[in-house]
N, C-alpha and C positions, 0 to 999 in steps of 0.2 A: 421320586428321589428324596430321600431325607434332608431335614433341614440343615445338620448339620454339616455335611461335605461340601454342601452348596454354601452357606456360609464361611468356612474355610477357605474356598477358594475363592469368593469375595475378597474376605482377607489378603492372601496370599494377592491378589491381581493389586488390590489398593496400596500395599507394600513396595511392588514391582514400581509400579508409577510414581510413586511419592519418592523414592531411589532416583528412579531416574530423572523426574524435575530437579532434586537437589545436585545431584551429579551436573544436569545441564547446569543449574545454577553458579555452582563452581567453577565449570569452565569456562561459560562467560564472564564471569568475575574475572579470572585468572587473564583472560585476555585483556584487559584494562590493569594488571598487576604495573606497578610503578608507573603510572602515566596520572598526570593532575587535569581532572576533567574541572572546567571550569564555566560555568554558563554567564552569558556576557551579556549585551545589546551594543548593535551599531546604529543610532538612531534609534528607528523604532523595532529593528531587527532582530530576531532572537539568533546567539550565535553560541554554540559549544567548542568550547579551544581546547584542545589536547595536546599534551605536552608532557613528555617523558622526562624525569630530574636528569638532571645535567644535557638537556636537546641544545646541539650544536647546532641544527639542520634549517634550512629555510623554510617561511614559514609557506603553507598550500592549504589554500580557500578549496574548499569544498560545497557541491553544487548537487541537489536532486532535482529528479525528473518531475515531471508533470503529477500533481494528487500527490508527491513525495511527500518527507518529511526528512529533517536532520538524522532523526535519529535512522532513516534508512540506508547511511551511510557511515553510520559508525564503522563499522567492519573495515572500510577503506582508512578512518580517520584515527584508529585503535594502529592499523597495523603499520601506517606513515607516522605514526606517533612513536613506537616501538623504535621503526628505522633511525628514528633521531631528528626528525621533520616535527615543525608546530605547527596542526592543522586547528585550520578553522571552515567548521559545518554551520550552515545557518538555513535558517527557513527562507523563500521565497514569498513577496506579498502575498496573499491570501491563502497558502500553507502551513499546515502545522501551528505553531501556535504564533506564525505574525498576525496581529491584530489587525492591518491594513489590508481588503482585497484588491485584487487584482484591477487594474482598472488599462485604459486606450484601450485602441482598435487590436483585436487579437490577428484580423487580415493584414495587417503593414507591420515592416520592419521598423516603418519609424514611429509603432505604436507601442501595444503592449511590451514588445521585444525589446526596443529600446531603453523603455523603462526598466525593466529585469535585469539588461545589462548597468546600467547605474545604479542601482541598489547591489547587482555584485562589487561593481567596483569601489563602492564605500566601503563595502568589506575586503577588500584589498588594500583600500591606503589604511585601515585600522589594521591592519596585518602586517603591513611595512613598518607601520611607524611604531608598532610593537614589537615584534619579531622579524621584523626584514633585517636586518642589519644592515642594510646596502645592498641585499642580494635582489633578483628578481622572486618573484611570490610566484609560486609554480598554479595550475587552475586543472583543479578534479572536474567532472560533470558526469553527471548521468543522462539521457533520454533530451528529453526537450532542454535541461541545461546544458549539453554540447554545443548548441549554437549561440547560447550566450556565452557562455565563454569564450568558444573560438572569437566571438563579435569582439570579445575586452581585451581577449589578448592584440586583436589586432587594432586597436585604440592606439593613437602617439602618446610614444613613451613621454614625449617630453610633456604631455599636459598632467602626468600623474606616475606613481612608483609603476616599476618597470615589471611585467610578467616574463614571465621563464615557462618551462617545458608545460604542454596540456595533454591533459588526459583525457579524453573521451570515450565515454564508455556508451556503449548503443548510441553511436552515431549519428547523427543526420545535420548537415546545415550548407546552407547553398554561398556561406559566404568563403568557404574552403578554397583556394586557390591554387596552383602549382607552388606559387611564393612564401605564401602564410595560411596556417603558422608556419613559423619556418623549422618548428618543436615540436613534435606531433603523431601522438601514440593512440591508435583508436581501437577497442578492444569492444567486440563483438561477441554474442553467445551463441553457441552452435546453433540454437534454433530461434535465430535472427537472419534467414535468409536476403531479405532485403538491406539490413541495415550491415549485414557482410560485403552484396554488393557496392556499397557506398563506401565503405570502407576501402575495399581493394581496388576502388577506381580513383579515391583521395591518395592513395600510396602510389597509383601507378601513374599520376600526375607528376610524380618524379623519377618514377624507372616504368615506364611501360611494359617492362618486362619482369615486374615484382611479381613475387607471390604471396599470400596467405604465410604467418611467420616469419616473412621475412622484414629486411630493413634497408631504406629507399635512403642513399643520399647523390645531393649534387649540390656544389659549393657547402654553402650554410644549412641546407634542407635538409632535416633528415626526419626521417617519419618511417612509422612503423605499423601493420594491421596485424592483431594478432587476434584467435578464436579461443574464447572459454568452452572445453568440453561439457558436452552433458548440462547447458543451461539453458535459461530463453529470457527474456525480458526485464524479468525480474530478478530471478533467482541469479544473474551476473552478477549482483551486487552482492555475492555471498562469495563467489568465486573463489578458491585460493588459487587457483593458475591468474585469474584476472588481478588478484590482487597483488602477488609477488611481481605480474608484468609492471606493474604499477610503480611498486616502490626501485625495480631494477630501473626504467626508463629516466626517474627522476634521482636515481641515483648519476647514470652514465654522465646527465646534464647537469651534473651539479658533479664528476669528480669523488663521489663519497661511495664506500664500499659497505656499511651496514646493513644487512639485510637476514634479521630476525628470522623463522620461522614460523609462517604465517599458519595460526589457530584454526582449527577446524570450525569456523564461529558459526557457520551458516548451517551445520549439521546438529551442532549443538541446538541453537537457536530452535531448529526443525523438531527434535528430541523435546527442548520444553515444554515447547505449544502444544506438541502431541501429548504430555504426558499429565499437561493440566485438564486437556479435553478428556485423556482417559480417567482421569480422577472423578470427572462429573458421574461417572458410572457408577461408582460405590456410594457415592455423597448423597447421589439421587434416592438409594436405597433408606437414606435415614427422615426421607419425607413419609409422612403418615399415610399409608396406602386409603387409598377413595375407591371403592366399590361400585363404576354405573355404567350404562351401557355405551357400548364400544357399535357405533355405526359404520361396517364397511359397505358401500355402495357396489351395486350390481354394475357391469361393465357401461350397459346404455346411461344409467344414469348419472354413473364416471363421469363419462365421456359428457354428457349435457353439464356437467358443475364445471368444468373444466376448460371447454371448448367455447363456452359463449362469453363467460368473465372474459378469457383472453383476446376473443374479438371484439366485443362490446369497448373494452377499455379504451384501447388507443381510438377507438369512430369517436367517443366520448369526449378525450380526454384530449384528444391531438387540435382540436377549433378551441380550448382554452388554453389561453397565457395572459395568467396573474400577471409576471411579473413580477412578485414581492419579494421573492427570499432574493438575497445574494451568493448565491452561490450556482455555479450552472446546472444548471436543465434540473434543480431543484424542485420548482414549484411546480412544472409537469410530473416529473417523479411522486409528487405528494399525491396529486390528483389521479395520476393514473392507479396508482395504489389502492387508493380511495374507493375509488369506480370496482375497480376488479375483487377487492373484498367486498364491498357492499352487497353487487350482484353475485358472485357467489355465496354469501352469507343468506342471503333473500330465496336463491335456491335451492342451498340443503334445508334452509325452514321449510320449503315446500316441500321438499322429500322427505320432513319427520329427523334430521338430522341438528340437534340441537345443540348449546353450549356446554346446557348442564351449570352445577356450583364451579365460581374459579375458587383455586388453593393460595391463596394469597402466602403460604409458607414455600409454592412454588416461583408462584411472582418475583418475593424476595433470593432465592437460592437462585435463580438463571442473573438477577441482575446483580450479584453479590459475587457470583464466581464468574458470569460474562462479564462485568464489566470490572470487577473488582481484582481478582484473581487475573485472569488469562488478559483482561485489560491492561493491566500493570506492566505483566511480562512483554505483554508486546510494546507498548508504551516504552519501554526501558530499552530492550534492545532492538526493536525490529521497525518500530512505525509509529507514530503520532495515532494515539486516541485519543486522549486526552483531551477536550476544548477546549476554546478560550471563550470567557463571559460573552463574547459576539455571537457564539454560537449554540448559544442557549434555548433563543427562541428559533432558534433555525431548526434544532432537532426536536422541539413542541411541535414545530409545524410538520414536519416530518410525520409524527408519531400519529398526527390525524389521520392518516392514510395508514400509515405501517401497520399501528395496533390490528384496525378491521383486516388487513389484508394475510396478519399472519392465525389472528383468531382463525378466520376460512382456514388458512392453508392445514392450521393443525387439526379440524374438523374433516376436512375434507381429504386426509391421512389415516382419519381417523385413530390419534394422536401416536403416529408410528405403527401401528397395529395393519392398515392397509398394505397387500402383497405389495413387494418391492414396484414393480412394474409400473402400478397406478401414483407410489410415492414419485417415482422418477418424472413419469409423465406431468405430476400437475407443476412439477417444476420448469420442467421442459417448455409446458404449456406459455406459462407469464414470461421468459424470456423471449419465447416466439412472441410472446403479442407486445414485448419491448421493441423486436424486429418489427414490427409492422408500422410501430410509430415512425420509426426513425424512416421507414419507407414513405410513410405518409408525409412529413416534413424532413429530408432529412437536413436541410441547413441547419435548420433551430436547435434539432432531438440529437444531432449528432452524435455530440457527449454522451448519449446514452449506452453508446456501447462499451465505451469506457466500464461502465457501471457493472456487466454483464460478470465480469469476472470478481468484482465485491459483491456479487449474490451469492458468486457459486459457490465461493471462500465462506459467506457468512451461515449458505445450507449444508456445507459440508463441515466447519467447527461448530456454531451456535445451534446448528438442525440437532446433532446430533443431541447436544447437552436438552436441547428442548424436549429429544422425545423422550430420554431414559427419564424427564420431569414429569412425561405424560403419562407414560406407564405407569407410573409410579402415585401419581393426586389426579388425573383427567387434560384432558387435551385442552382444556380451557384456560387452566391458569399457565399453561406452559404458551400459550398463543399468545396471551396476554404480555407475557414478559419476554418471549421474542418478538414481539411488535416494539417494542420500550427498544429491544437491544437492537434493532433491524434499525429505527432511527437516530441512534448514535452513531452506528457506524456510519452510515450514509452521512448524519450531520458532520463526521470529523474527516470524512476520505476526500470529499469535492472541494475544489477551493473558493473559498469567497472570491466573489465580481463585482463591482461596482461599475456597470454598463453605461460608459461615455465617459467614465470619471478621468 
């Protein structure tokens, strides 16, 4: 095929993307249109207040889940801001960018949990005594912040400002009772089966005979379970059904009838990320092409680069605990990384499959548009990337394992070049032998499954930008600089711990 039609339709695709990142751009802007985003502290708390000119409405804390971050709750706090509500989003200890981790017993209520709930509730009386007016301060949560909040709303009112209606989104908390809250909207996503049942056995603690959309009163109680179509865990917090349940709930309990039409934010959002990832496509093409050879592995020998890393690692790696990083199941994460690039690096040297020159013009282009570009965007609307200086040498530590473990994996791909099959499987492969840790210990490694699904997000956007890098200079430098971007993410996703503190 000619050069020219094929570069055309480079064009023509780089165009398409660059359109539609700005398009996304827009529309998320335009969802924050007349709202004064304001970044605060409560203590040592980092807190984002939102607040539309002329907001008559009470003010509502907002709470993310576990690994969250504030900003994965804007969507909620943009569109209670709209409604005419002053929200206040803030990071949790050892999240996003509070400086302080997480520390108590994570096994008792009267440890870690407790403390979570007194760090929300200083953001509550800063929310009263700025925008409460006398009202009660209404309480957002996501995931694991459900049972903090429900814990503060049901705090006595008389030792501090009073809470009003709660929102709990992906439910769960054992302190739920027929009585309290006695305000109480729990909004679940269709593919939340368990956290539906919790949900419509909290409703039917007041009408045993509720159902799913419906709403439960007796006396002062009234609670409500509703489902977000077409979502699961995460993606709830993008919801516009979930979010409009949101703003009407706290509308009924407060009297006030504003209710905006809620922004497609979570499709836009889905739109950018996609359209920055697709831009690595053309950008890639403007790396100096590198001439050398491309080693695909015969099936047997697949199978031996693949098969023994993944077992070898966890037998290795599961009898060490440093101990040093702060942050959970970190410093096994390092070492198991470690281990399984090594030994797989040790073995395609033995099969004649080598690094070759890195393209350090590649190095720079993965961590300039990963971390730069597509970091930002996310960082802005969707999640905390970003560290804070604590987390500096967390992600050095990281990168001692990440770099070897992604050098292998892009070798061992043969930098995208290997049939899809064998790409899939060596992925396949190190999440199974994540599984075997956590079989091996699972008390300790538990977290680790957490983890499973920030691989699969980070092979499926940064895999891809790495390999059109590999194609493009050799599999080396693009290993290189997804080992770099493999320990950032990891350093910014897990929360700091400080174990006993």
């Amino acid at each position: 095929m000619s050069e020219p039609p094929r570069l055309l339709r480079r064009w023509v695709f780089a165009l398409l993307a660059a359109t539609l990142a700005a398009l996304s751009l827009w529309q998320l802007e335009r969802a924050a249109s007349g709202v004064t985003i304001e970044r605060l502290t409560v203590g040592p708390t980092p807190v984002t207040r939102f607040a539309a000119r002329g907001a008559d409405g009470p003010a509502v804390v907002i709470a993310h889940g576990f690994a969250g971050s504030r900003q994965m709750m804007r969507a909620y706090a943009l569109g209670l801001a709209q409604a005419g509500y002053v929200a206040w989003a803030f990071d949790f200890e050892g999240h996003g960018r509070h400086p302080v981790p997480m520390s108590g017993d994570v096994t008792e209520v009267e440890g870690t949990t407790q403390l979570l709930v007194d760090q929300t509730l200083s953001v509550v009386e800063a929310a009263a005594a700025r925008d409460g007016g006398g009202r009660p301060v209404a309480l957002v949560g996501h995931s694991m912040a459900t049972d903090i909040i429900i814990r503060a709303a049901l705090r006595d009112d008389a030792t501090g400002p009073a809470t009003g209606p709660v929102v709990a989104i992906s439910a769960f908390s054992q302190a739920v009772t027929p009585q309290a809250p006695d305000n109480l909207l729990l909004i679940s996503g269709q593919g939340e089966p368990g956290l539906r049942d919790f949900a419509l056995r909290a409703l039917r603690m007041v009408d045993p005979q509720a159902q799913e959309g419906e709403t439960a009163t007796a006396g002062d109680i009234s609670r409500r379970a509703v489902v977000a179509p077409g979502v699961e865990h995460v993606a709830v917090l993008w919801s516009r059904t979930a979010q409009a349940e949101a703003v009407d709930w706290l509308n009924l309990a407060h009297g006030r009838e504003a209710a905006p039409p809620v922004p497609r934010y979570g499709a836009w959002l889905g739109a950018l990320l996609a359209a920055l990832v697709a831009l690595a496509l053309p950008l890639s093409r403007l790396l100096p092409a590198r001439a050398e050879p491309r080693t695909t592995l015969p099936p047997r020998r697949f199978a031996a680069a693949v098969l023994l890393p993944a077992l070898l690692a966890p037998l290795v790696s599961v009898p060490v605990d440093l101990g040093a990083l702060p942050v959970l199941v970190a410093d096994y994460l390092a070492v198991h990384l470690l281990v399984f690039g090594a030994v797989q690096l040790a073995l395609l040297w033995r099969l004649g499959v080598l690094p070759g020159r890195i393209s350090a013009l590649a190095v720079a282009a993965l961590l300039i548009w990963g971390l730069g570009a597509f970091g930002m965007a996310l960082d802005r609307y969707g999640a905390n990337f970003w560290p804070t200086p604590e987390r500096g040498w967390i992600i050095a530590a990281l990168a001692l394992g990440a770099v070897p473990f992604m050098l292998a994996d892009a070798l061992v791909t043969a930098g995208g070049h290997a049939p899809f099959w064998q790409r899939i499987t060596a992925r396949v492969a190190f999440l199974a032998s994540l599984g075997v840790a956590v079989a091996l210990d699972f008390e300790r490694l538990f977290f680790l499954m957490l983890i499973a699904p920030v691989i699969v997000l980070f092979y499926l956007v940064f895999g891809l930008m790495g390999r059109w890098a590999a194609q493009r200079a050799g599999a080396a430098g693009a290993g290189l600089g997804l080992g770099l971007v493999l320990a950032w993410a990891l350093g910014v996703s897990f929360p700091l711990f400080a174990a006993g503190g």
